[in-house]
N, C-alpha and C positions, 0 to 999 in steps of 0.2 A: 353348492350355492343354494341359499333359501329362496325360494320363491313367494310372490304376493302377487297378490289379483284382486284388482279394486271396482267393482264394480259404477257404473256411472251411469244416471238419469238426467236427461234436462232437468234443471232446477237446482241441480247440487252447489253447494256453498265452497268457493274457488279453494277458498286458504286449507279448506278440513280437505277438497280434495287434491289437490295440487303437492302441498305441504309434506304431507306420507310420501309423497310417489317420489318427489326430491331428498331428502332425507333418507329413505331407504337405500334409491340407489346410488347415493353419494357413497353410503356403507358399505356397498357391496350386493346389497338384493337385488335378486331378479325383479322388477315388479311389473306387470300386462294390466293396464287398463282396459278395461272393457265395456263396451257401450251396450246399453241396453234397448238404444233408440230404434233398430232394422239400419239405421249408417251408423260409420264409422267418426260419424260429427256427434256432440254433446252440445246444447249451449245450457251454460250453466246462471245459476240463477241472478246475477248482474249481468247479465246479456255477451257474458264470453264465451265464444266456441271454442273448443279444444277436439283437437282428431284423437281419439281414443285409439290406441295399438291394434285393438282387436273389435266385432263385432262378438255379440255373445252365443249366437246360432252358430257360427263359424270353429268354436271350443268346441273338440273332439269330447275332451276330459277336466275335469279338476281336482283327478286321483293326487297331481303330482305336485299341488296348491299347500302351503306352509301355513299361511295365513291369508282370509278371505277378510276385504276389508270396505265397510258401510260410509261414504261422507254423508256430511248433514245435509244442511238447505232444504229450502220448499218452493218448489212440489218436488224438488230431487226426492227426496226421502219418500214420498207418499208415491210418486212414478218408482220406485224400488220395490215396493212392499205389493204392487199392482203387477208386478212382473212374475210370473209362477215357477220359472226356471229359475229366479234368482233364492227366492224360496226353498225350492228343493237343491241347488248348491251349499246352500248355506247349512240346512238340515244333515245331509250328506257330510259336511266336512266337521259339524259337533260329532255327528253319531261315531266320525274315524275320530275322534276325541283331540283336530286340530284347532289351531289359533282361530280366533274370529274376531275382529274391529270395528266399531262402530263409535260415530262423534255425533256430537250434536241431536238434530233430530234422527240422527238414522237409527239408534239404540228402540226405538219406536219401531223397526222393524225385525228387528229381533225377538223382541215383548209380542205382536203379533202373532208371531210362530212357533214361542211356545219356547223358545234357546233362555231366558230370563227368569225361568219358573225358579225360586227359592235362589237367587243369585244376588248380591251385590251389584251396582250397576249405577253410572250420571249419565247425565245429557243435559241439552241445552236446558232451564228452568221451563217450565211450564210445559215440556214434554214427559214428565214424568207419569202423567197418568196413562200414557200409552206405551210405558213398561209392562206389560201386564204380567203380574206374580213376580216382579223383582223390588229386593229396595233401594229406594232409591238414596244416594249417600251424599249427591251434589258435592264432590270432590272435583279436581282437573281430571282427572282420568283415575276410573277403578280397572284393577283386576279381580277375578275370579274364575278361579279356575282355569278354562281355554279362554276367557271372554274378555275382554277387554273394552273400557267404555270411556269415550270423552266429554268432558262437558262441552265446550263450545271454541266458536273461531278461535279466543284468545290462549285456550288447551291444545292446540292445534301442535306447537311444536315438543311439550314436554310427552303427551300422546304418543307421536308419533317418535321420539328420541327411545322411549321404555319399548316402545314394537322393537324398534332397529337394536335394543338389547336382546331381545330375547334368542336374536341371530347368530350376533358377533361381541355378544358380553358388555359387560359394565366400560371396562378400560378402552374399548375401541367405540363405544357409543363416545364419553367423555373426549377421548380424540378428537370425533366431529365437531362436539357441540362446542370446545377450542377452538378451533379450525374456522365452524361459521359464527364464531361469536358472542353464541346462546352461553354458555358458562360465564362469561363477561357480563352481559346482561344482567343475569342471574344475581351476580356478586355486586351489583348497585342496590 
């Protein structure tokens, strides 16, 4: 089974992070939210708390991580890019040449670190300048390469539908988005 690990700041934006973690594991994915706070509370940036699975001190390892995954929101995103462990996870799991997710503002913390250099890449508007060395394509969501990128809330479930491909394929992603409705949607 694939595994995912989402990291989480207070301030992060509910739908970009909620959204993946639901959809993954409807599919089938492992996913471990993880807090970045020292607790295992988040509140996220319309004033919801959510108990996150894990603290991030607590993480032995993230050898055994498929995809590491960024939501947007502010200050979530800029409380992400402030964290120095999340930093060197995220460095750590390019260098083993896996997946990595980012929406909204969080692709800003990617661009930061240097994962963005001559890459393809959206995010929310006006977070583009803190791509630093990517271009920017303002799509719903880009791939490149390991990277993957969303533009914002309303990118939130075709995102996070193309992650849960990369798992369990085109035909059992299409399953889900049946199943909760998104294909329906889609076909208006």
């Amino acid at each position: 089974m694939a595994k995912a690990i989402e990291f989480l700041a207070n301030g992060f934006e509910e739908i970009e992070g909620l959204a993946p973690v639901d959809i993954l594991r409807r599919g089938g994915v492992e996913v471990q939210t993880v807090s970045v706070t020292g607790s295992e509370f988040v509140e996220s940036s319309h004033g919801v708390t959510v108990k996150a699975d894990a603290k991030f001190e607590d993480i032995e390892s993230f050898d055994d991580v498929d995809i590491m995954l960024i939501p947007g929101g502010m200050p979530g995103s800029t409380n992400l890019l402030k964290h120095k462990g999340v930093a060197s996870a995220l460095l750590h799991q390019n260098k083993l040449g896996k997946r990595i997710g980012a929406i909204c503002a969080g692709p800003m913390v990617l661009g930061a670190i240097g994962l963005l250099e001559g890459k393809k890449a959206t995010c929310s508007p006006g977070f583009e300048k803190y791509m630093t060395g990517a271009e920017y394509t303002a799509e719903l969501y880009t791939i490149d390469g390991n990277i993957i990128t969303g533009e914002g809330p309303a990118a939130t479930l075709p995102y996070a539908y193309k992650i849960l491909s990369f798992f369990v394929g085109e035909e059992k992603t299409q399953q889900l988005q049946v199943k909760m409705q998104f294909a329906h949607l889609m076909e208006k």
